[in-house]
VEXDREN-191806 format. One line per 8 residues: their letters; for each residue x, y, z of C-alpha. Coordinates in steps of 0.001 Angstrom, whole numbers. Each point is the difference from the previous one (the first is absolute). Example, Ala and Ser with C-alpha at 12.3 -4.5 7.8 and 13.67 -1.06 7.14 Angstrom:
BEGIN
AS> 12300,-4500,7800  1370,3440,-660
% end
This chain:
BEGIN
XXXXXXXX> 12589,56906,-11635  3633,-1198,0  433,-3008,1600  2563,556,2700  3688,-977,-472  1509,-3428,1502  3351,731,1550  2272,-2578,1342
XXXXXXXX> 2210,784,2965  2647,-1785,502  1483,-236,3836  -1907,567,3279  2668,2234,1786  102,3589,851  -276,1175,-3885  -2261,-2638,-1416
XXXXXXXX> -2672,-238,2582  -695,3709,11  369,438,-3571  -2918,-3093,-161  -2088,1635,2339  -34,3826,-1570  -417,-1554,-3049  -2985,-1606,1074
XXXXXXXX> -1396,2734,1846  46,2202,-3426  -2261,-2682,-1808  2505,-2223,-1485  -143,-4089,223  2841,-716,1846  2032,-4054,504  2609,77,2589
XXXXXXXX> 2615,-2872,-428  2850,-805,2813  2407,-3095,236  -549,-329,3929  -2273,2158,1398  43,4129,1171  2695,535,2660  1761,-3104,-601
XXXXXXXX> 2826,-1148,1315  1934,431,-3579  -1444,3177,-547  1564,3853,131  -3247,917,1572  399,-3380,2713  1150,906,3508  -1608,1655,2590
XXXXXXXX> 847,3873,-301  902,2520,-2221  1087,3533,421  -2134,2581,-807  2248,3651,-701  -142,3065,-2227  3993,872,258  1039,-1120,-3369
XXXXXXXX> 3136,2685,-1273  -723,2840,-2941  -1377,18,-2639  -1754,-3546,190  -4103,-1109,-1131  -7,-1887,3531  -859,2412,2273  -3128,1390,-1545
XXXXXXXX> -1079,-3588,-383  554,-815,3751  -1857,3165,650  -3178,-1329,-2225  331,-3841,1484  -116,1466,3505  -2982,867,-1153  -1395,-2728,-1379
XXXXXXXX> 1024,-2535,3135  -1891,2401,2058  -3016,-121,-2504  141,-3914,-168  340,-462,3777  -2769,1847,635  -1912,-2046,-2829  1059,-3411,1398
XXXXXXXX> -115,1347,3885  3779,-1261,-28  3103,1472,1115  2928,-706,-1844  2216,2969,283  1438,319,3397  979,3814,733  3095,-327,1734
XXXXXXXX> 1562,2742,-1642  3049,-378,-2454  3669,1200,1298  2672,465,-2098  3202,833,1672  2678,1453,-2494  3828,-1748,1151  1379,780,-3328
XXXXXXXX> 1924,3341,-649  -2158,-195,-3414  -3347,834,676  -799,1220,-3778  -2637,-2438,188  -1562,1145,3188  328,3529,-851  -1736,-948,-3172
XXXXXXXX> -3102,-1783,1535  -709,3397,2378  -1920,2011,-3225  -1474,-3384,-1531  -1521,-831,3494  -1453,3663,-407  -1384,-118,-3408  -2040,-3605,1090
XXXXXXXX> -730,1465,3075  1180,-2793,1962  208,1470,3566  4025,-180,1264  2025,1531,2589  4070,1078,-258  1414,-1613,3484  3449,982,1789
XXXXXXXX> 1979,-3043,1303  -989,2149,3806  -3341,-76,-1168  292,-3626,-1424  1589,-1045,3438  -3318,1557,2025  -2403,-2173,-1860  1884,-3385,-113
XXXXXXXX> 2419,-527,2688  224,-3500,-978  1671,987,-3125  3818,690,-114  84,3290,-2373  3930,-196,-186  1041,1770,-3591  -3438,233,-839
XXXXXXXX> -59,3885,-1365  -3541,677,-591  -3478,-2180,-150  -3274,258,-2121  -3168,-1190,1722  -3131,-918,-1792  -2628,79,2720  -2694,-1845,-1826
XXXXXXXX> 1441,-2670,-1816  1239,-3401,2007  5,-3019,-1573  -2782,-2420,-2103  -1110,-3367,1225  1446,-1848,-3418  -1423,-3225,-341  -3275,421,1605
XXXXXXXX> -817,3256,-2105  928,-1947,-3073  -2375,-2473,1057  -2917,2333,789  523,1740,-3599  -546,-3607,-1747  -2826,-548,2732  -1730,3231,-777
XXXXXXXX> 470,-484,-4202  -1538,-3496,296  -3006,1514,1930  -756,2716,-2709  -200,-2752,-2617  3296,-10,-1322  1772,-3763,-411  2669,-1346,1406
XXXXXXXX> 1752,-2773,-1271  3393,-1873,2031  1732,-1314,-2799  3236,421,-2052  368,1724,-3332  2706,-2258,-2415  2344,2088,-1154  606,-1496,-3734
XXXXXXXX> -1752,2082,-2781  -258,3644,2414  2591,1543,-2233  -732,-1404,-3574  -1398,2861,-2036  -3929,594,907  -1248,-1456,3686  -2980,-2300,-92
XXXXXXXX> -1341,-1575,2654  2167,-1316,3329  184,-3609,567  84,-375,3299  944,-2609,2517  -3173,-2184,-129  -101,108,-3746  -2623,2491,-442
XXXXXXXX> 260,3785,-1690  -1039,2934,885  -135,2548,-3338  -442,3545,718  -137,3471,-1721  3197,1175,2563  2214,-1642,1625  2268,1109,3365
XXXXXXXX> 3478,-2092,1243  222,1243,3082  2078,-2921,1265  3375,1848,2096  3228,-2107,-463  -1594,-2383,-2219  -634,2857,-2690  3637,-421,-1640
XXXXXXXX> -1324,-4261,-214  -2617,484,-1708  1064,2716,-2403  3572,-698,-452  624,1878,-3588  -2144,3000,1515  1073,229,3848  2562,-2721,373
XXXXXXXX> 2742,2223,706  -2132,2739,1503  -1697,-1326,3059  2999,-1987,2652  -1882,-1838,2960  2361,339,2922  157,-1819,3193  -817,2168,2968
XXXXXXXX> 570,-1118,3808  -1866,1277,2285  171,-256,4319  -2579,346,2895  1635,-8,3409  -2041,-290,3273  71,2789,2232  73,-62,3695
XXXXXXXX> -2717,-1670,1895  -2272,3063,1008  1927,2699,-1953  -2384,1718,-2257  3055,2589,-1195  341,-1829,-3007  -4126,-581,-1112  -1715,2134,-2359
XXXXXXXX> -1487,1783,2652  3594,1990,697  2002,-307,-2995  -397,492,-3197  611,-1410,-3037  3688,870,-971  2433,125,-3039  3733,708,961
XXXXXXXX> 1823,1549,-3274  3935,-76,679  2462,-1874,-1830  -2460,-3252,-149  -4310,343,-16  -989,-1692,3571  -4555,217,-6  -1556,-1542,2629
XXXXXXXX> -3845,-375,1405  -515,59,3961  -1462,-2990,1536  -3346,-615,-1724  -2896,-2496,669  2691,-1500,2509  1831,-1386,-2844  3614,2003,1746
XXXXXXXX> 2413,2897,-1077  510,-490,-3935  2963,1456,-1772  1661,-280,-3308  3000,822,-2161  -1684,1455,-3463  3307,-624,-1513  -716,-2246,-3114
XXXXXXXX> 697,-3601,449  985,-2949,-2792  -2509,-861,-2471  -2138,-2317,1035  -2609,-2116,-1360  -3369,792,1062  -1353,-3504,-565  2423,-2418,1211
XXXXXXXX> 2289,1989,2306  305,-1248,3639  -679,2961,2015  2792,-489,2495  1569,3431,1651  3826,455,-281  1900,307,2586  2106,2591,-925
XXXXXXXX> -2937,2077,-332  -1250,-718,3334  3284,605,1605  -130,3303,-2052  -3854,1151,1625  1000,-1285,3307  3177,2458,267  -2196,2985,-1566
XXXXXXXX> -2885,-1189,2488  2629,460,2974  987,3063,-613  -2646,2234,-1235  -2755,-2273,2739  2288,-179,2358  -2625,-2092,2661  -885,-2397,-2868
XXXXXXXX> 4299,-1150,235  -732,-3347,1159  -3348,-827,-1573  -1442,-3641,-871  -448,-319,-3794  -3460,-1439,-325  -726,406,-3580  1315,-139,-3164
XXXXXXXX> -1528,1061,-3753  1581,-381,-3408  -1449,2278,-2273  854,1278,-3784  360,3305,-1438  -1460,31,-3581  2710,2279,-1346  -128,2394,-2359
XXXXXXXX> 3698,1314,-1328  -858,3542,1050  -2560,-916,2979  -3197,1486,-1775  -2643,-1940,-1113  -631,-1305,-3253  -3474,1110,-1129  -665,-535,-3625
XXXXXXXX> -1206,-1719,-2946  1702,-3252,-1703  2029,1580,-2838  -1519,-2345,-2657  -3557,-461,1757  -2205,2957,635  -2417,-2081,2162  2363,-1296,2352
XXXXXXXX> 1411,2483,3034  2719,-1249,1877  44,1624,3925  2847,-644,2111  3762,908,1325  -1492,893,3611  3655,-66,1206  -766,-385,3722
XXXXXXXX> -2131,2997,270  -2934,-507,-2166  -2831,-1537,2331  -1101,3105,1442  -605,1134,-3677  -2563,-2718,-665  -3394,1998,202  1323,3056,-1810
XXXXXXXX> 1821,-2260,-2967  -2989,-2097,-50  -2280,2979,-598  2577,1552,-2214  87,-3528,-2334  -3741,-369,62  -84,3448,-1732  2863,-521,-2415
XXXXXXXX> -2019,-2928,-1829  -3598,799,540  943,4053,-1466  3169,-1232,-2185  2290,2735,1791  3825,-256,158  2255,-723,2903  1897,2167,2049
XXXXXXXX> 3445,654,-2036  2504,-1576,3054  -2405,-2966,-54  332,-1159,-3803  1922,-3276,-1103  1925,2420,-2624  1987,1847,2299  2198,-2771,-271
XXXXXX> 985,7,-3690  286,3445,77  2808,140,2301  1664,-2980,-1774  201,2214,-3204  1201,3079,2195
% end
């Protein structure tokens, strides 16, 4: 018999820790490595929520992928008798006079079978008084996707690779040596190695760090602000209970989760922010972005006008220039994969991407073409 492969995994977020765990559910011996921990702080996969949503534009891999990891966090919470996707539904109202992308998104939501329903602003108004529809044309609504409990799913994915025998280690991988012809083993934080057969980075914004010839220009962490406000004292309009999840597409993106595990009203601007350094960046909100989600919040929440901010999050974007991921091999190492640019919306992917990496390296199948590092070159020769 062969003796089964030793893969390192590198990063314990969305994309790592699933990609550990199907790997180690189809036979292979699996180390998981993070700097601080699943769901940290740092981390694109920290936080408390993420949205879960199938409306993703034309001609796009991300739909049919939602589709499959709907799937899979329904399989897994029935495994772990845990509930981490919330079914609040999904609403996207379309302000913009362009709604190519919406339009788009109608047949892909089709193909996955995604269950959705076209909404009048009338119609729109019936369900959600508490929602100003002013020059919103038209809505999508996604019944049965919500929004995923971030940081404690993270969490349980580590928790439930651990349990089936696969290790976990919490220590830092140096970067000197990653990109130097052939990989050998990882010195890690402690001094120790771990050598493997493959190895996976999938370390978000601190991809472009540790691969700088490879990904350095390729992957731009970004500084995202986001806001909870508290709602009024006995006013369950705003909870998950009777509103839903929401993404606002007009001349900026506004997304925002209703009032979950009482942690208030959050809302966002998903227009990219500076760079930012992942490591050493002081997560401190701007205030011209606040002033900015406070005017929207007004308006389009009209009751929420005057509302206490009681939270604040800094998170990062792991950018990719066109917003897909990057899903490949290194160019010069066959063994390596590198597994990143979630671009704000890749959490939701992590059990489908995990399952689709475990069977790229255990049956040494190619990526999906909008996923591979060479798209890149090619349009700088075009």
């Amino acid at each position: 018999m062969r003796s089964k492969p030793h893969i390192a995994v590198v990063g314990a977020g969305a994309f790592g820790s699933w990609t550990a765990l199907h790997l180690l559910e189809r036979g292979a011996r699996v180390t998981l490595l993070d700097a601080w921990g699943p769901g940290n702080s740092r981390a694109a996969s920290g936080g408390e929520t993420r949205i879960m949503r199938g409306t993703y534009g034309p001609d796009q891999p991300y739909t049919r992928v939602a589709a499959r990891a709907l799937e899979l966090w329904q399989k897994y919470e029935r495994r772990w008798r845990k509930q981490f996707l919330h079914r609040s539904g999904v609403l996207w109202m379309v302000s913009s006079r362009d709604d190519a992308f919406e339009r788009g998104s109608l047949a892909m939501l089709r193909q996955a079978q995604i269950k959705f329903q076209e909404l009048s602003p009338p119609e729109m108004r019936k369900r959600w008084p508490q929602i100003n529809f002013a020059d919103v044309h038209w809505g999508i609504y996604e019944p049965e996707c919500g929004y995923l409990d971030a940081r404690a799913s993270c969490q349980a994915v580590v928790d439930a690779f651990v349990a089936e025998g696969g290790k976990y280690r919490q220590l830092a991988v140096a970067r000197e040596g990653l990109e130097s012809g052939g990989l050998g083993p990882l010195t890690l934080s402690d001094g120790s190695r771990v050598k493997a057969d493959h190895y996976v980075f999938a370390c978000g914004p601190w991809l472009g760090q540790l691969f700088p010839e490879t990904l350095g220009g390729l992957i731009r962490p970004t500084k995202q602000d986001v806001f909870f406000f508290g709602t009024p004292a006995g006013d369950s309009r705003f909870t998950d209970a009777h509103v839903p999840v929401w993404g606002d597409h007009g001349n900026r993106f506004f997304y925002g989760i209703p009032g979950s595990d009482r942690r208030g009203f959050k809302v966002a601007d998903d227009t990219r922010g500076p760079i930012f350094d992942p490591t050493s960046g002081e997560r401190v909100v701007s205030r011209a972005t606040l002033k900015r989600v406070r005017e929207y919040l007004a308006f389009r929440f009209p009751a929420m006008k005057d509302a206490p901010l009681i939270e604040t999050r800094v998170c990062q974007y792991e950018q990719s220039p066109d917003s897909h991921f990057i899903v490949d091999r290194h160019p010069r190492m066959n063994n390596l994969w590198l597994l990143g640019g979630g671009s704000g919306h890749g959490f939701k992917h992590g059990p489908a991407l995990g399952e689709i990496m475990a069977d790229l390296i255990l049956k040494g199948g190619e990526p999906d073409a909008v996923w591979r590092r060479s798209r890149f070159s090619k349009r700088r020769k075009s």
